[in-house]
C-alpha positions in Angstrom: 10.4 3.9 2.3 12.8 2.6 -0.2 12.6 -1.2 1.4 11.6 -4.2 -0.8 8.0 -3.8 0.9 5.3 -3.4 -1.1 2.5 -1.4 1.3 5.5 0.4 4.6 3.7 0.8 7.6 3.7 1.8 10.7 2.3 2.4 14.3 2.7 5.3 16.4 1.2 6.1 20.1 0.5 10.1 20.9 -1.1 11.3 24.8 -3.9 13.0 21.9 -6.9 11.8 22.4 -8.5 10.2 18.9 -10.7 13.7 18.7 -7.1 15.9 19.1 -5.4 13.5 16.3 -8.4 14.5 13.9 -9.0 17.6 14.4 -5.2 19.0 14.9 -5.1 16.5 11.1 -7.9 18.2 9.8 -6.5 21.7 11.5 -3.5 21.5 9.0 -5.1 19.8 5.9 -7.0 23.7 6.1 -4.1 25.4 5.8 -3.3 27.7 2.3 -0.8 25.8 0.6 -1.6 22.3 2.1 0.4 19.6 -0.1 -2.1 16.9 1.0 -6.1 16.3 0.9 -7.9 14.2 2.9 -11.1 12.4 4.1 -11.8 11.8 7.7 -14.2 9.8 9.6 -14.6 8.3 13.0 -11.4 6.3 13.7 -9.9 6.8 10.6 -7.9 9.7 7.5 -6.9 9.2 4.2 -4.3 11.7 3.2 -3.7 11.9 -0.4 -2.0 14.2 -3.3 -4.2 16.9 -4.5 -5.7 15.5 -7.9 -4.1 18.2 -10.5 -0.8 16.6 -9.4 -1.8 12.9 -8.9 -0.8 10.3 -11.3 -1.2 6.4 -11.6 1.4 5.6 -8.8 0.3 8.4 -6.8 0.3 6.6 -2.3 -1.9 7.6 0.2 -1.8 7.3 3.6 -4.3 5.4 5.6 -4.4 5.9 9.6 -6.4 4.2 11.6 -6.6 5.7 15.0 -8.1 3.8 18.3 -7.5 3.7 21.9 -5.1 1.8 23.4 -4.9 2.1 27.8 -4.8 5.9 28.0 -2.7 6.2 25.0 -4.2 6.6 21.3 -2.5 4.2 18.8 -1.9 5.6 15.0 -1.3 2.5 12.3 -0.4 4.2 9.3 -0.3 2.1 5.9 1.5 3.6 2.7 -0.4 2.4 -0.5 -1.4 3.4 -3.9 -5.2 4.0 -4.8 -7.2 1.1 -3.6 -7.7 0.7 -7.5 -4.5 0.0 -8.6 -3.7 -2.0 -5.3 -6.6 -4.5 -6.6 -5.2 -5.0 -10.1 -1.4 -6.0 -8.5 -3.7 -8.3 -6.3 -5.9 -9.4 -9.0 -2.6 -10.1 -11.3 -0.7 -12.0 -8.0 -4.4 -14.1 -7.7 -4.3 -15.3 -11.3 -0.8 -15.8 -11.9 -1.2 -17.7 -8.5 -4.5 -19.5 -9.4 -2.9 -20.3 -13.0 0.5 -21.7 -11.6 -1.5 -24.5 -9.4 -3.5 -25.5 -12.1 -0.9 -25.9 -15.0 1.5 -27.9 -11.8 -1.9 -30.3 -11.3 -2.5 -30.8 -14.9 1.1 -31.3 -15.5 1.7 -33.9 -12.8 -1.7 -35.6 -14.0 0.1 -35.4 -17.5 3.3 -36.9 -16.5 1.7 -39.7 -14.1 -0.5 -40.9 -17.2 2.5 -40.9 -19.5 1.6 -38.3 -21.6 3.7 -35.1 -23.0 3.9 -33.1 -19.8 3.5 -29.7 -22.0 1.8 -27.9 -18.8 4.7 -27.9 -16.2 6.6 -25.1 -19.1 3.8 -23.0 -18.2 5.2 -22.7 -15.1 8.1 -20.8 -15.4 6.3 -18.2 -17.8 4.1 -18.0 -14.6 6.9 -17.2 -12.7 8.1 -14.8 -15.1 4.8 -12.8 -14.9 4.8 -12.7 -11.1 8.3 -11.6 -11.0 7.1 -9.0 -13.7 4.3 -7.9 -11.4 6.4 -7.4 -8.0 8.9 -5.2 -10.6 5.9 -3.2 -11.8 5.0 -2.1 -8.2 8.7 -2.2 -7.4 9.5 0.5 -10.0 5.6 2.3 -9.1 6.3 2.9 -6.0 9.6 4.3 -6.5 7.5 6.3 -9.1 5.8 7.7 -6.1 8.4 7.9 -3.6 8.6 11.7 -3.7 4.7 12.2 -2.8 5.1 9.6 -0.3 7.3 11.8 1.4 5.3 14.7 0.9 2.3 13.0 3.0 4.7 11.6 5.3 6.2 15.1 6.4 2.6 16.4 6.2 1.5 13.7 8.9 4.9 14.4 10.6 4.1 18.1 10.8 0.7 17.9 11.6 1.3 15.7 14.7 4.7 17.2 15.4 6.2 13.6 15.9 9.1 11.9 14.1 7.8 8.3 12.7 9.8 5.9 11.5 8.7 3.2 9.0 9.1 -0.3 9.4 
């Protein structure tokens, strides 16, 4: 969990049918002293930190559980709140968005022979976006130590040792 990714994942088969894997979840999410809360519905849980000890960085863990032959197939996807997630994606969009049009206004410039002052918006572009993958760099080491806590939750709960990729 302490890879260059920005969302680890990943995927997991059990002989638990999608019923066991909720209930034997929702089993331990009961327990006094349960580090993790979480909200389950057909097919799929979201384990998160307890909201006195959240934070901006805080992950959760979405699974998303299906049958697969006469197996059940857990994906698991580390991430922060979806809220935070859509303001890196947001910032990545613009910066994105922004970068295309200053390079197509500054080629237009520079093919009609005039002072090509869009292309130096470029690498202030590049600056941002580097800033942004630093932001959620340093975040989610912010919110390593959680992430571990819901991952040894899930690990308990299921009594399996997962790996992430």
């Amino acid at each position: 969990m302490t890879s260059a990714r920005i969302r680890p994942r990943f995927r997991i088969t059990t002989d638990l049918s999608i019923a066991e894997v909720q209930q034997t979840i929702h089993n331990k999410l009961n327990e006094e002293g349960s580090p993790c809360i979480g909200v389950i519905v057909p097919g799929f849980i979201t384990l998160k930190i307890p909201s006195r000890q959240r934070h901006f960085w805080s992950p959760q863990l979405t699974l998303h559980i299906e049958k697969e032959d006469d197996k059940t197939l857990i994906r698991g996807l580390y991430g922060p709140n979806p809220t935070v997630w859509a303001i890196f994606t947001l910032g990545f969009g613009a910066t994105a968005i922004l970068g295309l049009f200053a390079l197509v206004l500054g080629l237009s410039q520079i093919t009609l022979n005039y002072n090509p002052w869009a292309i130096w918006l470029l690498p202030g572009l590049g600056i941002v976006a580097i800033i942004l993958y630093l932001a959620s760099q340093t975040g989610q080491k912010l919110g390593v130590e959680q992430t571990f806590e819901i991952h040894h939750f899930f690990q308990e709960s299921l009594g399996v040792k997962v790996h992430i990729g």
